[in-house]
C-alpha positions as CSV (number, residue, x, y, z in Angstrom):
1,X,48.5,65.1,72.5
2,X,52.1,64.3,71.7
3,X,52.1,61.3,73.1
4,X,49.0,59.5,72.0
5,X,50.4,60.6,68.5
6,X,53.4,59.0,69.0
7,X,51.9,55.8,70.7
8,X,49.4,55.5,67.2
9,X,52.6,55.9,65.4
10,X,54.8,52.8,67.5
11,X,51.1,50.9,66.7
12,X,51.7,51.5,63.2
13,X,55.0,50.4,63.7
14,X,54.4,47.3,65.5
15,X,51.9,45.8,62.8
16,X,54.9,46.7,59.9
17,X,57.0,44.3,62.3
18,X,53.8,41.8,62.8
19,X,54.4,41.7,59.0
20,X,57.6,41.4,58.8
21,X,57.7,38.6,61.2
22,X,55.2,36.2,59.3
23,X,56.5,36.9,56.0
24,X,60.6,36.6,56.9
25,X,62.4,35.1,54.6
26,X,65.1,33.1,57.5
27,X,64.5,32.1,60.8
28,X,66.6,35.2,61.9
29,X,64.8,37.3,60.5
30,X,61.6,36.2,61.8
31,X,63.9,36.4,65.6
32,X,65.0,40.0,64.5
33,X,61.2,41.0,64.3
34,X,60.0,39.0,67.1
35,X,63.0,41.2,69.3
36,X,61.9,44.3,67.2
37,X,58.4,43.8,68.4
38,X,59.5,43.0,71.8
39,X,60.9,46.1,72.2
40,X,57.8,48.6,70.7
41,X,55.8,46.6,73.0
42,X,58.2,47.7,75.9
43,X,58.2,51.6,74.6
44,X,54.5,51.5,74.4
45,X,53.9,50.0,78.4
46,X,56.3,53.1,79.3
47,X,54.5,55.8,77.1
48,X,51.7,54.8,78.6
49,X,52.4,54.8,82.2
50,X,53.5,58.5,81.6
51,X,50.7,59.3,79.8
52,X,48.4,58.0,82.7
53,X,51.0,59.3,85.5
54,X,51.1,55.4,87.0
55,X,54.6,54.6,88.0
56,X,53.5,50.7,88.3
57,X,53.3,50.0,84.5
58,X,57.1,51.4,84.2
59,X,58.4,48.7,86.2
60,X,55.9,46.4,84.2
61,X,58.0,47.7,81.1
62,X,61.6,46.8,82.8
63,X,60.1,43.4,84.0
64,X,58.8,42.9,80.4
65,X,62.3,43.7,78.6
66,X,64.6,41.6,81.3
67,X,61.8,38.9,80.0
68,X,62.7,39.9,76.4
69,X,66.0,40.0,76.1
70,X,66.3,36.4,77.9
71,X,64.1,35.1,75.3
72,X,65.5,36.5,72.1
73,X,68.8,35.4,73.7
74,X,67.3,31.7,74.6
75,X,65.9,31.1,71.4
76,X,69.1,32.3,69.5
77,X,71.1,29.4,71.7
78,X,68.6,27.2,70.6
79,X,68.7,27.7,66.9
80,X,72.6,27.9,67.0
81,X,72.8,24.4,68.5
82,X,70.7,22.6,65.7
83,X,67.1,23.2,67.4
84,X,65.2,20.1,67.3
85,X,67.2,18.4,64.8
86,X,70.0,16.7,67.5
């Protein structure tokens, strides 16, 4: 019970940071959400896979956030450099 509560709540969540992420103001903020979101999505794979007792979608979730963090980190090289301006 506690856990479906809390994986409604991280979907609430997640939309506020959808939001967030369309409506930033700056390229890093919209990066900021896009790593924010990122992360709910990896916290709701693994609340999952211990709600459904399947050990299979935790490694899903560490896959997923190795995948994360190399993008955030990627894209944040990319703007740093001048993007598509050089």
């Amino acid at each position: 019970m506690l856990i479906r509560a809390t994986m409604g709540l991280l979907i609430l969540a997640m939309i506020a940071v959808l939001v967030k992420m369309l409506k930033g103001p700056t390229i890093w903020d919209r990066l900021m959400s896009l790593n924010l979101f990122s992360v709910k999505i990896t916290l709701l794979i693994s609340l999952y896979g211990v709600y459904t007792d399947n050990s299979m979608l935790l490694d899903v979730a560490i896959s997923y956030a190795v995948i994360g963090f190399l993008t955030i980190t990627l894209l944040s090289r990319f703007i740093l450099r001048g993007g598509r301006q050089k």
